[in-house]
N, C-alpha and C positions, 0 to 999 in steps of 0.2 A: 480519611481526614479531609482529603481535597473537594468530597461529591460531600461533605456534610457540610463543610463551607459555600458553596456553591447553591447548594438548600437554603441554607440561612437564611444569603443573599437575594435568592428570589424569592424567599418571603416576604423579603423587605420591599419586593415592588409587587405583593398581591393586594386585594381589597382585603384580606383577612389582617394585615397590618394595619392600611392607611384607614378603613373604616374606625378602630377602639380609636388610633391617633387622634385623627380630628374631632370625636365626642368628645374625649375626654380633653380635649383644646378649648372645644365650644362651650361645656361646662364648666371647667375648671382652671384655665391660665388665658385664652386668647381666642375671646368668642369672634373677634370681627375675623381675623387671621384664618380662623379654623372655618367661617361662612363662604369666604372666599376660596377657600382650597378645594372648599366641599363642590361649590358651582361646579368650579374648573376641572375637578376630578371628574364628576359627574358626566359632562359634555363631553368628555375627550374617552368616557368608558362606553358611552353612547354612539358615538364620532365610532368608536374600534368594534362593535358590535355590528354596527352596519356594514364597517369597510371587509369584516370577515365574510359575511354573507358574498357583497359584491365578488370578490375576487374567490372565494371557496377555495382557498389553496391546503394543501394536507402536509401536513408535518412532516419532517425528515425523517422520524424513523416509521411512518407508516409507509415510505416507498422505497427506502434503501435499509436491505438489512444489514449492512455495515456499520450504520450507526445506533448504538445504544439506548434503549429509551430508560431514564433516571427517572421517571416522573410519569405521570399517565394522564393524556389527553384526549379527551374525542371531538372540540368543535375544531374549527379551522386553523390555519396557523397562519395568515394575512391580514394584517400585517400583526408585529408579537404587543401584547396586550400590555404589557411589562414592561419590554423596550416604550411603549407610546407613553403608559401614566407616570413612569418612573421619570423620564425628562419632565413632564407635567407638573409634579407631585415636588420632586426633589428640587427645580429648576423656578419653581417658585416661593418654598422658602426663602433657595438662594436668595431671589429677587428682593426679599423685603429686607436684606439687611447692605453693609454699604460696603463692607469687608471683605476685605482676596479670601478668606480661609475659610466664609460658608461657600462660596461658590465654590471652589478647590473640592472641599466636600461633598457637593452635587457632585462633580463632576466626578468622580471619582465611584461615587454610588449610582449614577448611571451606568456608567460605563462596565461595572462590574455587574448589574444587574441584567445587563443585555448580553455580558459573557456565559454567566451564567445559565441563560435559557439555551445558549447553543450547546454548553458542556455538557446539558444534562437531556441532551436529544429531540426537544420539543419546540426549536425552531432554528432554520435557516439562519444564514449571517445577513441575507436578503431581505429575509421577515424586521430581523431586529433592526436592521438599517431604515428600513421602512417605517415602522413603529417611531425611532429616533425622529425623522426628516420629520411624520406626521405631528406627533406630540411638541417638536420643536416650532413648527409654524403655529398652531393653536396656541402654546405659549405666548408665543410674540403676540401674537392678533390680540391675545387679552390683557396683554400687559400696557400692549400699544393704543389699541381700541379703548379699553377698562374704565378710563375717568368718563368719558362720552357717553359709555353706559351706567354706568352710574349716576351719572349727573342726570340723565334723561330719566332712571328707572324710579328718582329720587324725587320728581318732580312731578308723579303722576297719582292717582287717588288709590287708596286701598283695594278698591272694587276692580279697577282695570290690573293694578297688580296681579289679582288672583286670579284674575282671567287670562291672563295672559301667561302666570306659571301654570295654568292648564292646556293651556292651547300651546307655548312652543314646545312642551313633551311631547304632547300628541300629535302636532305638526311630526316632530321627529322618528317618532314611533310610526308613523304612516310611511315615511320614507324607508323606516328597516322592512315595513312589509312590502311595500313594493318588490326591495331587492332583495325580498322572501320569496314571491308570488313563482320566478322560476324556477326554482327550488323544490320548492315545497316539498314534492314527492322523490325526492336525491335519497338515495339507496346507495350505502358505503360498498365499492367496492370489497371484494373478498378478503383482499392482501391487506387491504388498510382496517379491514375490521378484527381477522388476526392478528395483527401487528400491537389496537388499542387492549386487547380481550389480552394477550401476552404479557404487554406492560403493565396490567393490574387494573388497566377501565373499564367504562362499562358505554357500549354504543347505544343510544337514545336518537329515538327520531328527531330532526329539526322539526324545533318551535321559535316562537316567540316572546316564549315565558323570560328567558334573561332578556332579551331590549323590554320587556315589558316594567320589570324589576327596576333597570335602571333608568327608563326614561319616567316611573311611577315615583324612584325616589326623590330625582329631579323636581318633579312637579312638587311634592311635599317640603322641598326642599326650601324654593322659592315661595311657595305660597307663606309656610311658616317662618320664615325670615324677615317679609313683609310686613308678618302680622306684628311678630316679634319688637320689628325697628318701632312701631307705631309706638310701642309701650315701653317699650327701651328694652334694651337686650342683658342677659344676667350678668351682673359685675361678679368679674370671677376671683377674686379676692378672697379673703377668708381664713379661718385658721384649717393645718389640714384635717382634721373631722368632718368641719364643714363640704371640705371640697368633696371627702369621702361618702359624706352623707349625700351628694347630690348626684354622685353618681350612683349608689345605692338606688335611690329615687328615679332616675333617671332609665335606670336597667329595668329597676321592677313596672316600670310604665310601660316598657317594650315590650318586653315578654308575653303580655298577653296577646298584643296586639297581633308579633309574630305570629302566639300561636292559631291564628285564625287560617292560618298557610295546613293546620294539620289534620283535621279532621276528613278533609278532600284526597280526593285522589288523582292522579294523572296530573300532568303543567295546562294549568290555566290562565292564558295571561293579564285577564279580564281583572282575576283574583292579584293576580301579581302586582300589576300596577296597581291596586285600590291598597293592597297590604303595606306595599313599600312608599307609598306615599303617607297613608296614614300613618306609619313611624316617622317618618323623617317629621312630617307634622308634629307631632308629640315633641323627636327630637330637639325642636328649634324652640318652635311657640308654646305647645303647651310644659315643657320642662323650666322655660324662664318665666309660668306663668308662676308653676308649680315652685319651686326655687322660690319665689318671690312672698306667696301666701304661706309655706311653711318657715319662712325668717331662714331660710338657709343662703341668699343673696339681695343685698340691695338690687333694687332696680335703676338704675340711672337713667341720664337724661333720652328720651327716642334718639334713634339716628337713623337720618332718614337716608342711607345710604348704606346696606348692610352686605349685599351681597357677592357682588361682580368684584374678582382681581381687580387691583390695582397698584404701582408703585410706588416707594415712596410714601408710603401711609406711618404715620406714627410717626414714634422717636427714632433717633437710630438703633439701630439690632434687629433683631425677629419686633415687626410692630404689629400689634392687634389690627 
């Protein structure tokens, strides 16, 4: 009972959670809310992609067989990915309401979601604490930083927008290669590759296909956000068919695109970033275009500030 709760709750700080969450926010209850989470997710899974590389530290139960592995890993476990987005993720909900009881809540769901990865063998109490500090400073920085950037991001022409959600990806994607390039040829030892092949993984050569994924979605991210504010972003309003229909719409626009990921073979990260960008694209701009010409949402007015955290935004409660 106690390793199926323990499960639950690190699902609750995976991207297989936070991903449907913020779609179905973006389309459906709290497009500005869910743009913003998306950034910040995004950087801080990019931020822990890279700092895995740096440090290539190896999970607890690939060096001590004392400890149990619940779960099956093979990249790094420096710093834990889970402990980082989940302060990230959780910590800025929190943020946007004014209330002891959402933060109580974060807190709470942090805190369990970094218990979690230690109970179930796939990382240190050092990783998770490290994840914490990390995700904790990025918070701050965006929450702190956040109106500056906005204000600035707000202020600039469509053209350099999109340029610039292509270049700071790729900026950041050069830095994971960099602290690839020593690497590159890392051959798991023996123990640590029985250890993942015992737990039920499977050991793959280091690539760059996941920073590719994420610093690709990123870019698609921002660029169709941009595009999105120019036209105004979808009012998620509606009765619920509507909202159901638009994610209907919303899924079958992806799916194709995904499957451009299947007909190839071997991690390509070339493919990766073009894939994951072009969804998030569709995700943002073309689903509030699509929404818009099929009568399933008004469009309201632009807002030329969609994307970057920020405090304090809306009414009080969770505000768009």
């Amino acid at each position: 009972m106690l390793t199926a709760f323990m499960h639950a709750v690190s699902a609750a700080g995976s991207a297989a959670f936070y991903v449907p969450l913020l779609v179905v926010l973006y389309w459906c209850a709290a497009p500005r809310l869910a743009a913003r989470g998306a950034v910040l997710l995004l950087l801080s899974a990019t931020l822990n992609t890279l700092l895995k590389l740096v440090f290539h530290d190896p999970r607890p139960f690939w060096t001590d067989p004392s400890v149990e592995a619940l779960a099956a890993h093979s990249s790094f476990g420096m710093p834990s990915g889970h402990a980082q987005n989940g302060i990230v993720a959780w910590g800025f909900l929190a943020s946007q309401a004014r209330r002891p009881v959402p933060w109580a809540g974060a807190v709470v769901m942090i805190v369990l979601i970094g218990v979690s990865r230690v109970y179930l063998g796939v990382h240190s109490v050092w990783q998770v604490l490290a994840g914490w500090a990390i995700g904790g400073a990025l918070l701050l920085l965006a929450l702190t930083a956040g109106p500056a950037v906005v204000a600035w991001w707000g202020r600039q022409r469509l053209p350099l927008q999109t340029s610039l959600s292509l270049g700071a990806p790729l900026l950041l994607l050069g830095a994971t290669w960099a602290a690839f390039q020593p690497i590159e040829n890392f051959r798991y030892p023996a123990e640590w590759r029985r250890a993942i092949i015992e737990a039920g993984g499977d050991v793959e050569p280091l690539s760059l296909t996941q920073a590719a994924m994420v610093t690709g979605a990123l870019c698609g991210l921002l660029a169709g956000l941009s595009i999105a504010a120019r036209r105004g972003l979808p009012d998620p309003g509606g009765t619920v068919p509507r909202r159901l229909a638009r994610i209907g719409v919303g899924v079958a626009g992806a799916l194709p695109l995904l499957a451009l990921n299947l007909p190839f073979g071997g991690p390509d990260p070339v493919r990766a970033f073009a894939v994951q960008a072009l969804v998030a694209l569709w995700a943002t701009a073309g689903t509030a275009e699509a929404f818009g010409r099929l009568g399933l949402a008004a469009r309201p007015r632009p807002d030329p500030t969609p994307a970057v955290p920020r405090p304090g935004d809306g009414p009080p409660g969770l505000r768009q």
